[in-house]
C-alpha positions in Angstrom: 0.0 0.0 0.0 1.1 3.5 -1.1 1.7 6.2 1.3 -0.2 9.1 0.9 1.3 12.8 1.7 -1.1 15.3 2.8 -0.3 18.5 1.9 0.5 21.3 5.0 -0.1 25.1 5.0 2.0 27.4 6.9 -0.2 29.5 9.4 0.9 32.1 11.0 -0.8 33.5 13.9 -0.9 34.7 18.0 2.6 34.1 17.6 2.7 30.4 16.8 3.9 29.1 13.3 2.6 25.8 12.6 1.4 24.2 9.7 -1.7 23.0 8.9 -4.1 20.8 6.5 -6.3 22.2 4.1 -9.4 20.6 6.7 -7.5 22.5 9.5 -7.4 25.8 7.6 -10.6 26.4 6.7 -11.3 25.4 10.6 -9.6 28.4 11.6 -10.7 31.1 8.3 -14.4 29.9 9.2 -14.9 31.7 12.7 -12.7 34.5 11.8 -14.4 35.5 8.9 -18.1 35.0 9.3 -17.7 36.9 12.5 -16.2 39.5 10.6 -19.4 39.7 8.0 -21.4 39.3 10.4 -20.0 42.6 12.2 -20.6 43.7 8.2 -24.0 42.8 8.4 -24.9 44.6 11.3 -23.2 47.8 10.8 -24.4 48.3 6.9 -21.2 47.6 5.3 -19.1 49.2 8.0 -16.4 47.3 9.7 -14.5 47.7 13.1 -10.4 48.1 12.9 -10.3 45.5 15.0 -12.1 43.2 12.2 -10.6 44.7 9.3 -7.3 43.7 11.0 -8.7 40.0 11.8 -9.1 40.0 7.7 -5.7 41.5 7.2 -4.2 38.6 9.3 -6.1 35.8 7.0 -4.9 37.6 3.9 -1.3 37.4 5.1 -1.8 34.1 6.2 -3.4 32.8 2.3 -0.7 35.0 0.6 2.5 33.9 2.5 1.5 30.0 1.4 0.4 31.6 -2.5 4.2 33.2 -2.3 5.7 29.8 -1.5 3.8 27.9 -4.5 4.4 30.5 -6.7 7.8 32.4 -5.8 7.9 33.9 -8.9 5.1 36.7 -9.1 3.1 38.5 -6.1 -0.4 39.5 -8.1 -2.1 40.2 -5.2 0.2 43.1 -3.1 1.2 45.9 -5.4 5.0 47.3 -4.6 
């Protein structure tokens, strides 16, 4: 019987490093975000600093493991 290799996402966040399944990712982006829209929701398209830097930290977090499959170009952040 083969071995099969799951593939593992670096996440970054509260100061740990760790990686992390695809399963386990979308674990953590789920509470994150929808409380975040829901925030949205409520406020009429207005979002606290504190959320809008929750959404920061999950756009780092997706764009540091986009870098490392794609070292080559960075379409998403403008320099």
């Amino acid at each position: 019987m083969s071995k099969t290799t799951v593939k593992k996402y670096k996440w970054h966040a509260d100061g740990c490093n760790t990686e992390l399944t695809a399963d386990e990712v979308l674990i953590k982006l789920g509470p994150i975000f929808c409380g975040v829209m829901k925030t949205m929701n409520e406020c009429d398209g207005d979002i606290w600093m504190s959320d809008y830097q929750k959404l920061m930290g999950l756009f780092w977090n997706l764009h540091r493991n986009d870098l490392d499959e794609s070292s080559t170009t960075d379409q998403c952040v403008s320099r």
